[in-house]
N, C-alpha and C positions, 0 to 999 in steps of 0.2 A: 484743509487737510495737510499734515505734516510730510516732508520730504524725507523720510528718513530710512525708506523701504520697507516700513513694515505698515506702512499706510496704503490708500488707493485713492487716484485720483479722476476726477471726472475728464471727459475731453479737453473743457476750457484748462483743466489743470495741467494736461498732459500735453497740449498745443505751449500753454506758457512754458512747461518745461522744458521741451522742443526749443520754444524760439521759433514757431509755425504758426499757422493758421488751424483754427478748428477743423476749414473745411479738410486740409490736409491730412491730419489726422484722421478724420472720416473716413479718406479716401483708404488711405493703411488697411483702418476694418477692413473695407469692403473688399479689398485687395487680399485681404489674411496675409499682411504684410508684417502683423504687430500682434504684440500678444495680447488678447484682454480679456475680462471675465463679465460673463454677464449677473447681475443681480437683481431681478425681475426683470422691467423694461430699460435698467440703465445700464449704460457700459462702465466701467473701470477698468482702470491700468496699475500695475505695480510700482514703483517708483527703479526695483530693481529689474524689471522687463525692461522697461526704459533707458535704463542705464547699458544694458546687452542693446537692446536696438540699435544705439548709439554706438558702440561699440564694434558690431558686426559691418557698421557702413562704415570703421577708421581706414584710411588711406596712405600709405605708409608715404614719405618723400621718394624723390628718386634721388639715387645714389650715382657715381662714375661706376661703379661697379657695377650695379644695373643695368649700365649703359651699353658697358662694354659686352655683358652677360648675352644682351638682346641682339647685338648690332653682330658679335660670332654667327649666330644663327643665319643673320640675312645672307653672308656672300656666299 
């Protein structure tokens, strides 16, 4: 299946996308961690849910300003 977001991909596709493991992915369902669609008995993922999933876990750097931001707070 094509990446282009307007395709669906299965687990093993959606784990490769990742850079994970299938079981991982599993886990996500089972968790209603991750968005996907059912199509009879199978799962799918959107290429574009994937891309927000990713996205929703970005982690920004820390900055000195940050630092200073949190360390006011403690005294």
């Amino acid at each position: 299946m094509r990446n282009d977001g307007g395709e669906y991909l299965t687990v093993r596709g959606a784990a490769a996308y990742l850079s994970t493991s299938e079981r991982f992915v599993r886990r996500l369902i089972a968790e209603r961690r991750i968005r996907f669609y059912r199509v009879g008995r199978h799962i799918r993922f959107s290429v574009a849910d994937l891309r927000a999933f990713v996205a929703q876990g970005c982690v920004e750097p820390i900055t000195a300003q940050s630092v200073r931001r949190h360390v006011r707070g403690v005294v």
